[in-house]
C-alpha positions in Angstrom: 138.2 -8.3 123.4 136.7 -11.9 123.1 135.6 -13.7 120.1 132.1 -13.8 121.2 132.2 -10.2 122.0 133.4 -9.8 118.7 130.7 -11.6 117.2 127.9 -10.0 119.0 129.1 -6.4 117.7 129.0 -7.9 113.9 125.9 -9.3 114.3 124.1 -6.6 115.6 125.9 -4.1 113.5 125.6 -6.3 110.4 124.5 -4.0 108.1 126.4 -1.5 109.1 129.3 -3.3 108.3 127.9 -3.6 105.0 127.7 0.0 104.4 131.1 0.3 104.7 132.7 -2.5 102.8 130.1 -1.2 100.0 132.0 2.6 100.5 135.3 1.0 100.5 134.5 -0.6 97.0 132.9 2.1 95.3 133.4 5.5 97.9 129.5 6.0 97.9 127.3 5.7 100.5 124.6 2.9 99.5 121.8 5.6 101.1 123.0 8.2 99.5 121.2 10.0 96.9 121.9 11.2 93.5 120.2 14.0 91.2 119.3 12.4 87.8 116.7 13.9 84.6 114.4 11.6 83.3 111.7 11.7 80.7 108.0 10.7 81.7 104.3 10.9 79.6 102.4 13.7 81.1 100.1 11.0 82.1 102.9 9.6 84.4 103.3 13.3 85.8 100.0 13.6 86.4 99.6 10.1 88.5 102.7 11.1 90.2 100.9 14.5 91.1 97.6 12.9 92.5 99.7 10.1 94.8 101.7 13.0 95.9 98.8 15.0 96.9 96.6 12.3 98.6 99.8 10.8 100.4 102.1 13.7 100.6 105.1 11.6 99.4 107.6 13.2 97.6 107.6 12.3 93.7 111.0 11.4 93.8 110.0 8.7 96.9 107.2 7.3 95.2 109.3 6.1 91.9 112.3 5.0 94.7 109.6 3.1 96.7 108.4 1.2 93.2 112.0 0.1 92.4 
């Protein structure tokens, strides 16, 4: 295969590539997801509800999208 074959694949695969080195490091997927408990104001809750029911985002999707 030539270089500039080569080159084409990692560019257009560049994040790809990423991906991987990042699972080589750690063995986790960077899109993967993870299951934690956290503690929020039932005024929190209750925005989280309304957003949820106007856009029909999941709760857990809203919070990801703000960080």
């Amino acid at each position: 295969m030539k270089k500039t074959d080569i080159d084409k694949i990692m560019k257009k695969h560049k994040k790809d590539f990423e991906d991987l080195e990042i699972y080589d490091r750690t063995r986790q997927l960077p899109f993967q997801r993870k299951r934690i408990d956290i503690t929020l104001s039932v005024e929190t809750i209750n925005k989280l509800r309304q957003i949820n029911k106007k856009t029909g985002i999941p709760i857990s999707r809203i919070i990801e999208e703000k960080f």
